[in-house]
ChimeraX commands (.cxc) that place a marker at each C-alpha (Angstrom):
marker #1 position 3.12,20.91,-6.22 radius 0.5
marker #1 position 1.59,17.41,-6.11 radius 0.5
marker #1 position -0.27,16.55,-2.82 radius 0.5
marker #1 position 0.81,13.43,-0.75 radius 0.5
marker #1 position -1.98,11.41,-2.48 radius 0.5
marker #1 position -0.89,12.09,-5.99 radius 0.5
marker #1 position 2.35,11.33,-4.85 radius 0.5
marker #1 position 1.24,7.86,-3.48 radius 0.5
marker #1 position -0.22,7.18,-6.03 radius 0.5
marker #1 position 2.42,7.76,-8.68 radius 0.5
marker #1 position 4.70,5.23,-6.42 radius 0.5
marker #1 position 2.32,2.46,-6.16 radius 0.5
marker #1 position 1.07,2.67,-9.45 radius 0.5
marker #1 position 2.54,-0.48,-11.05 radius 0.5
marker #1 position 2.14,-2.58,-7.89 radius 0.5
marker #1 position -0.54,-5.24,-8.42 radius 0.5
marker #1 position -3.15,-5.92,-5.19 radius 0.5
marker #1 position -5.62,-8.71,-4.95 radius 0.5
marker #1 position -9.14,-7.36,-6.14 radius 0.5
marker #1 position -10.67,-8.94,-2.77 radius 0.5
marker #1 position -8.54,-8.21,0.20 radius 0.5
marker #1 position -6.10,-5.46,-1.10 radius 0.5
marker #1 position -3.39,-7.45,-0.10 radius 0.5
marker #1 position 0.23,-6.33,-2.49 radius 0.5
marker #1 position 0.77,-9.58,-5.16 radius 0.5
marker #1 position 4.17,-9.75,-4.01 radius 0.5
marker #1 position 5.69,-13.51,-5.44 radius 0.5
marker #1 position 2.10,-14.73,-4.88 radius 0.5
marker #1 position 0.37,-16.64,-7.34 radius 0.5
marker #1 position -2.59,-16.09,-6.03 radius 0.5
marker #1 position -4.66,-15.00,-3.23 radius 0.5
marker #1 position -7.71,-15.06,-1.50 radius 0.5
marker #1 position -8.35,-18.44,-3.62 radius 0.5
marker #1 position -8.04,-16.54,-6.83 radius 0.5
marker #1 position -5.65,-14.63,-9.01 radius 0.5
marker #1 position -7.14,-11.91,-9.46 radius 0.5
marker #1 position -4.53,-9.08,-9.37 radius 0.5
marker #1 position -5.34,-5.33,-10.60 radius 0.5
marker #1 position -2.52,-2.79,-10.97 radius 0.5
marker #1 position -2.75,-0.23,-7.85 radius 0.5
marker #1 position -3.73,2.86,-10.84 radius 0.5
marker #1 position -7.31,0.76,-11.34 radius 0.5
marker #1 position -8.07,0.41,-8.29 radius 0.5
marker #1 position -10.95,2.37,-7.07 radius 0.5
marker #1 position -10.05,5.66,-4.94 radius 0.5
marker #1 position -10.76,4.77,-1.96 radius 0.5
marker #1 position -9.62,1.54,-2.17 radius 0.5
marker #1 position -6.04,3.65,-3.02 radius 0.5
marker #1 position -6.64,5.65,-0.06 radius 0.5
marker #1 position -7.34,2.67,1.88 radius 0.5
marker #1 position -3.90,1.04,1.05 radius 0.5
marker #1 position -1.97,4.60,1.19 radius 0.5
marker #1 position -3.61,5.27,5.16 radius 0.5
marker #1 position -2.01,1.91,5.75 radius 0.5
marker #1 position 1.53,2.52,4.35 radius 0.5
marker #1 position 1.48,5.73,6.34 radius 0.5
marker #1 position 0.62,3.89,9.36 radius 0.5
marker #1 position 2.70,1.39,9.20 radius 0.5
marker #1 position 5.47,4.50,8.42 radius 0.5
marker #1 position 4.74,6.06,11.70 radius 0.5
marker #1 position 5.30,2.24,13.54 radius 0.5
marker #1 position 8.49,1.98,12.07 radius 0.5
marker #1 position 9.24,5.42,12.83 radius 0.5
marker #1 position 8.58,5.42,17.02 radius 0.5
marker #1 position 10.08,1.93,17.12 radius 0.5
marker #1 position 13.32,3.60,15.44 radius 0.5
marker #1 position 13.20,6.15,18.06 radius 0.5
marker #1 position 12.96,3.55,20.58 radius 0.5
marker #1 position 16.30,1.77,19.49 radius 0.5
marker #1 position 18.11,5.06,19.22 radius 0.5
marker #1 position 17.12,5.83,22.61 radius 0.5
marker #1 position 14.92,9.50,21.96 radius 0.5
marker link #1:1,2 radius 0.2
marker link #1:2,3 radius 0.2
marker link #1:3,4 radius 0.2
marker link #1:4,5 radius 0.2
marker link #1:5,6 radius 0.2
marker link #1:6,7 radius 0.2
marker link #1:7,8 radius 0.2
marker link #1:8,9 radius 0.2
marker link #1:9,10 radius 0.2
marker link #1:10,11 radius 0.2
marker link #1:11,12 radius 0.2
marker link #1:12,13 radius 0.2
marker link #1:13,14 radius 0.2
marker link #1:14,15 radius 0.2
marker link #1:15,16 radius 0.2
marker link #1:16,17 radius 0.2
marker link #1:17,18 radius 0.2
marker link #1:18,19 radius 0.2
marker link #1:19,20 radius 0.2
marker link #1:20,21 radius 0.2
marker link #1:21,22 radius 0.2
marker link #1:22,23 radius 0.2
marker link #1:23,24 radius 0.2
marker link #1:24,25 radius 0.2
marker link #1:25,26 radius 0.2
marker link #1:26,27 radius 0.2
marker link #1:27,28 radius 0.2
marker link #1:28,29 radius 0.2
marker link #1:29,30 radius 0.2
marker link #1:30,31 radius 0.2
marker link #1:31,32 radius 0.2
marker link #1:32,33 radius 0.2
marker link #1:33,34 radius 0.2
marker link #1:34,35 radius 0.2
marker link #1:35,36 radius 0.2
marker link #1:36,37 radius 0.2
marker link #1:37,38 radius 0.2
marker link #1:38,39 radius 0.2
marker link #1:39,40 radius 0.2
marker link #1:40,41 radius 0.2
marker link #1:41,42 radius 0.2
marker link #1:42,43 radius 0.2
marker link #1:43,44 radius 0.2
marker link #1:44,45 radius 0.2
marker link #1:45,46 radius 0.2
marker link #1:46,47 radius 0.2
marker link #1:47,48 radius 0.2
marker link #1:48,49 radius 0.2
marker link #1:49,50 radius 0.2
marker link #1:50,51 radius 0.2
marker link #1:51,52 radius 0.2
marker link #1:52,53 radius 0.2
marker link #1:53,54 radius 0.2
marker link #1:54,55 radius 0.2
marker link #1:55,56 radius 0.2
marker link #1:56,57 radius 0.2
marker link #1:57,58 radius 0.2
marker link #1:58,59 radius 0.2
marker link #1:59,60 radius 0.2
marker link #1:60,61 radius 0.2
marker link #1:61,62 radius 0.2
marker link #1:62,63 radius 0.2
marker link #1:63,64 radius 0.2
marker link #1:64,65 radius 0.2
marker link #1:65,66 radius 0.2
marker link #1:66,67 radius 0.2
marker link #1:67,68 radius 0.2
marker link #1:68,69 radius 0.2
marker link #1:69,70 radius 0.2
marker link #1:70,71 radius 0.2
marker link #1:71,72 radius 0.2
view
């Protein structure tokens, strides 16, 4: 069984972040005055685990503001 990291990282693999403020390449051309853009697998670990604590943060937003609108 692969822990929630490996499985992360599998998902984001092919998404390419700025090498200076992490930030996902999106449509951007560039970023942070460059275009420098590195493919989530090359970034360094905990750089990954930097950008996977935010996902999951952002997760659990979107998850108590859901709750709000349904009223629990």
């Amino acid at each position: 069984m692969k822990t929630a990291f490996e499985m992360y990282r599998e998902e984001f693999q092919d998404i390419e972040y700025c090498c200076y403020c992490l930030e996902p390449k999106g449509d951007k051309y560039h970023c942070c005055k460059e275009n420098h853009f590195v493919p989530f697998q090359d970034l360094e670990t905990s750089e990954q685990m930097d950008i996977i604590n935010e996902e999951i943060q952002w997760a659990e937003i979107a998850a108590k503001q859901e709750e709000k609108r349904n009223g629990r």
